[in-house]
N, C-alpha and C positions, 0 to 999 in steps of 0.2 A: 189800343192796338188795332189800326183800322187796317193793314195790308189785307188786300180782296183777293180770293183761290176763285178761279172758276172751276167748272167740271175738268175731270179728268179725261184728258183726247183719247178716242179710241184707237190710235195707232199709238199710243205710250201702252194702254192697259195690253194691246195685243203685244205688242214689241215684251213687257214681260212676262206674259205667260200665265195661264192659269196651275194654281197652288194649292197643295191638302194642306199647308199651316201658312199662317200669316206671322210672323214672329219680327219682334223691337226689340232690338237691343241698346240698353243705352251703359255710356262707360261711364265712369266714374270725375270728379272735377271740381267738386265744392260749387261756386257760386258760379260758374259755367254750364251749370245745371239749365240754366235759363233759356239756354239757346235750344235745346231738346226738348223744352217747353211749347218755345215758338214750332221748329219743324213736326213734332205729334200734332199742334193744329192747323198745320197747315196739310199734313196726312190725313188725318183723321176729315177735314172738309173735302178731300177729293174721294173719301169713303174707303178708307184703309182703317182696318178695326183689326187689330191683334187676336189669336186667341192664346199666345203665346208673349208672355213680357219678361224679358232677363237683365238684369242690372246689377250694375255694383257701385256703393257711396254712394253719391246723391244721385247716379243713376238709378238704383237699388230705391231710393225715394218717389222720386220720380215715376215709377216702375209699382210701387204699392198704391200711388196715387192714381195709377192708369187702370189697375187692374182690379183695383176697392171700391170700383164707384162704374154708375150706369153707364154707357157710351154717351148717352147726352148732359152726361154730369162730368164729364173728365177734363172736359179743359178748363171750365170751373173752379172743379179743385185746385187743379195746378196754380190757374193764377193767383187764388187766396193764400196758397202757401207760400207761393212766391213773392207778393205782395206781403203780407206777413213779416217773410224773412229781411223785406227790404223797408219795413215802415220803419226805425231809428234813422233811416238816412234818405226821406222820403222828397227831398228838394229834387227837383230836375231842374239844374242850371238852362238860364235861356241861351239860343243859338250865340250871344255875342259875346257870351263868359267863357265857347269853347278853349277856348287859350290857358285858361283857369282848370281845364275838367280832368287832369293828373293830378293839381292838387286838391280839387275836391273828392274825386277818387281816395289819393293816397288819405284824406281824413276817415274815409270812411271804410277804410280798412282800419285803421289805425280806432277806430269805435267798435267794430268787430274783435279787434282784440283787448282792448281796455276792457266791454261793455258785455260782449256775448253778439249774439242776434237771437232777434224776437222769435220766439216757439221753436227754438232749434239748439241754441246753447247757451249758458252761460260761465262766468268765473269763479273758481270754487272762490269758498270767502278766504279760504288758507291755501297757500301755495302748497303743489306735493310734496317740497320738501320740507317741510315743516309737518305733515301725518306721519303715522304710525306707517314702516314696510309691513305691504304684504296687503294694507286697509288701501278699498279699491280707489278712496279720494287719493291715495298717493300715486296713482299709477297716469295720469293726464291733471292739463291745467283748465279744462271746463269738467262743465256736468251736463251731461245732456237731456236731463228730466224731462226740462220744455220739447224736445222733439218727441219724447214718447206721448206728450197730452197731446199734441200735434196731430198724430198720427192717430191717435184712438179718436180727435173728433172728426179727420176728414177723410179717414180710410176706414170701410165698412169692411172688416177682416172675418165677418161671418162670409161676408159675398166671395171674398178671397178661397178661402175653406172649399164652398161650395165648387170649386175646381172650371167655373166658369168660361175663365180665362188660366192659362198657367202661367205663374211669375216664379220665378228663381232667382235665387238674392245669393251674391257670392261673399263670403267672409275668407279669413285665413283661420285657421285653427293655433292660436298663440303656443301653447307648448309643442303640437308637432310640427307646425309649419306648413301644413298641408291645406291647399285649396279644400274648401269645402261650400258648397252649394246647397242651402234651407230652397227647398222646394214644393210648391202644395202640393203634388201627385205621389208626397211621398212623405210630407209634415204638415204638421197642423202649424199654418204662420200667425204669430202674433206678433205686437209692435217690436218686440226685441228683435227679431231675427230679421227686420228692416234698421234695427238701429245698429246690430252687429254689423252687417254690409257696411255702415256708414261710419264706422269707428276706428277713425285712423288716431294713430297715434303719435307724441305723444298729447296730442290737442284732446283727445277723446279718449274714456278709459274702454276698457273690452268688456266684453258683452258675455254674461253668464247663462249657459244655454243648458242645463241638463247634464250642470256638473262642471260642462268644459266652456274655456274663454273662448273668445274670438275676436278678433280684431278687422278691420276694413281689408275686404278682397282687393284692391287695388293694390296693396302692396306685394301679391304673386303675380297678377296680370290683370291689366288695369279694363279688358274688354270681355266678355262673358260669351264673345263670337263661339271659343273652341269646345265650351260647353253645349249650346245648343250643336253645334256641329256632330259633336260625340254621342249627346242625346237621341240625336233625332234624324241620325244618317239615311235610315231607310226612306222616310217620307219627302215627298218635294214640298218645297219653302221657298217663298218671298219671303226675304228677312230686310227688314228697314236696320239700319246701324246708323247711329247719331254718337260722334266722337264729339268732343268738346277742345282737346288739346291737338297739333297740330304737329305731326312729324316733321313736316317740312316746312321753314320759315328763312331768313335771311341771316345773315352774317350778325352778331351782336357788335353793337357801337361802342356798349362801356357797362360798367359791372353791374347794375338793374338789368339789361338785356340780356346779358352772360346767365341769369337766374334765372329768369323769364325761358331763353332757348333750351336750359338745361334740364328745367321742369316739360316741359314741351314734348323733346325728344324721351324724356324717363318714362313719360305717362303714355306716351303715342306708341313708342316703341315698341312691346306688345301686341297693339293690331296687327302689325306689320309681321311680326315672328308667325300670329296666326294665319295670313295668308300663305305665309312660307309653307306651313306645315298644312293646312290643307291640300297644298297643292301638291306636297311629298306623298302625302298619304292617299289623295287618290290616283297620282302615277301609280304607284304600287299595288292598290286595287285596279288600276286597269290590267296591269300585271297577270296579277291575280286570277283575273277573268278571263283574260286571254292563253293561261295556263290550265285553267280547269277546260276550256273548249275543246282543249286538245287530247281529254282523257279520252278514252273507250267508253261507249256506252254502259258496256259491264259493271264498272266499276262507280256510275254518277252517284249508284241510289245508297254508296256506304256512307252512313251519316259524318262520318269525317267529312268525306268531301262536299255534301250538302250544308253542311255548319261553314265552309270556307264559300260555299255560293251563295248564300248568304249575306257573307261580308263582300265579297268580292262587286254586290252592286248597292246600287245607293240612289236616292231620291235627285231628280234635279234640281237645279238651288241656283235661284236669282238675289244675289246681295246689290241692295241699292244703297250707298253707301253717300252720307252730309257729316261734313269737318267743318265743325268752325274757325271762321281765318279772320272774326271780323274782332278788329283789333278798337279795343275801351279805353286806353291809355290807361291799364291798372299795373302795367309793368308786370313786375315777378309780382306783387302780390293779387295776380288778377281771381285765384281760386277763392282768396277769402274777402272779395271785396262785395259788399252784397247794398250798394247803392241802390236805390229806385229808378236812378239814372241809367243807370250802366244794368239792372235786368230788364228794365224794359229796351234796350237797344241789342241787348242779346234775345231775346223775346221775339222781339222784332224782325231781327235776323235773321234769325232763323225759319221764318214765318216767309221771308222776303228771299231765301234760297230755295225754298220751297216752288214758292210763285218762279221765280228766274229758270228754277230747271226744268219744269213744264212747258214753260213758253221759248225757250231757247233750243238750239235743232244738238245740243249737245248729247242729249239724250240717248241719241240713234248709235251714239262712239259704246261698245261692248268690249270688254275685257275678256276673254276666254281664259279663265284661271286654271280651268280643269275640264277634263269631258264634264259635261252636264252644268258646269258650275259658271256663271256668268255673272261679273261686277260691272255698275253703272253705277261710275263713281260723279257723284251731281256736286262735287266738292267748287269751290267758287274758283278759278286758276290764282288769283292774290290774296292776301290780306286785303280786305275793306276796311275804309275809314269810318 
């Protein structure tokens, strides 16, 4: 992975803004994971260091790996685990096999589901329906063991604990249904409650936490955006957001791209409601604001009305926002395809939109979402080949 970052221009760092939190959000994607890989190093070389990391599924991965290990050990780990997950399918076709690289994709999707992948999962030896109901081998068709050894040797979860960095890891709570976010400023994280994030179903069995299951956050909303939102209203934030799936794409040709668009829009679609609803919620805090200005002095110091001044203001908030559009030819099954070809070009990618948005005068284009709240969306305008 040679793509070169130069320093960061000081008309980009001023054009964002100085920040009380640095926060990364990454969503959730299976083997698209990779491209968040790439853009964290290509962040982290212009000197953007988290002390805040929110993820869900192999964001949630991703996100223990950034936050478990020293600033000049995190892209390190990344690539070993990424590397790791792609060594059964470690060939990189040469440049004149491109014409071939769908069906060597599609094989190694097709090994990921036969085989497992390395340090992350494999196939029970008994199909579920063949256990016992209710016995947790019945409930998914892997095991994820290999990602919990995974995880205990290349994420330092003492360093995690110590509340260095905060990472928040989104699950769903299997019998209520309810969002639920493991947090260290408020749990102690060990490998399960990264493995809970990442356990979707019914590929993955749920995650026993303290009595109660859980299963992968992605399937209430697949972006962790409206949590840090909710959390951490008051303070201002640069928040980096790295989506892996793509709202917006092209008409499908024939039923592999019908899957492919439909996963797309399912998984993307979420971000999207989130901006909506920031942008409701602080109309109505400006509201708000502009309501309480209007009382009488007499009345400011009754803690009712102080509790809603309070709410009523809020931190400002630069979202710099990377989609990946760069297209692997893994079709619909591009989440579970975990090539060495196709992560190092998502890798890559993302590493290579990083480079493009600094150097390109896109940058300057601001979105005014909300008072205070400003998106610079660095997203590429196509899919790339």
């Amino acid at each position: 992975m040679n793509t070169k970052i130069g320093k960061l221009p000081s008309q980009v760092a001023e054009k964002l803004g100085k920040f009380d939190r640095r926060v990364l959000v990454l969503q959730g994607g299976g083997a698209l994971g990779a491209y968040q890989a790439g853009v964290f190093e290509g962040a982290a070389a212009l000197g953007f260091e988290p002390d805040w990391v929110a993820g869900i599924s192999i964001g949630a991965i991703n996100a223990a790996l950034i936050a478990g290990n020293a600033p000049e050990r995190r892209v390190e780990r990344l690539r070993e685990f990424w590397e790791r997950a792609s060594a059964r399918s470690a060939f990189i076709p040469p440049a004149a096999l491109d014409p071939m690289r769908q069906y060597f994709n599609a094989l190694s999707a097709a090994s990921a589901v036969a085989l497992g992948v390395p340090g992350f999962f494999v196939p029970r030896v008994l199909p579920p329906f063949m256990a016992r109901p209710g016995d947790p081998s019945s409930l998914s068709f892997y095991d994820t063991q290999p990602l919990k050894s995974t995880l205990e040797e290349l994420v330092d979860f003492d360093l995690i604990n110590s509340k260095r960095v905060r990472l928040s890891l989104g699950t769903v709570n299997v019998r209520s249904g309810e969002s639920v976010y493991f947090d260290n400023t408020k749990t102690q994280i060990g490998p399960e409650h990264v493995m809970a994030s990442g356990a979707l179903p019914p590929g993955f069995p749920p995650i026993n936490i303290d009595g109660e299951w859980y299963w992968d956050g992605g399937i209430s909303s697949n972006t962790p955006l409206w949590y840090v939102v909710d959390e951490s209203y008051r303070a201002s934030a640069l928040i980096l957001q790295i989506d892996v799936f793509s709202g917006a794409g092209e008409l499908p040709q024939n039923l592999h791209q019908v899957q492919e668009r439909m996963k797309d829009i399912q998984y993307a679609s979420k971000s999207r409601f989130g901006s909506a609803r920031i942008k409701q919620f602080e109309e109505l805090r400006g509201s708000l604001r502009r309501v309480l200005d209007k009382l009488p002095p007499e009345i400011r110091s009754d803690p009712d009305v102080q509790r809603l001044a309070e709410v009523s203001t809020r931190g400002a908030v630069a979202l710099v926002h990377f989609t990946n559009r760069h297209n692997t030819h893994s079709s619909d099954f591009k989440d579970y395809e975990f090539s060495r070809a196709t992560m190092t070009e998502l890798w890559e990618g993302g590493l290579g939109d990083v480079r493009g948005a600094i150097e390109r005068e896109e940058w300057q284009n601001v979105v005014e979402l909300a008072e205070g709240i400003r998106i610079f969306d660095f997203t590429p305008l196509g899919p790339t080949q």
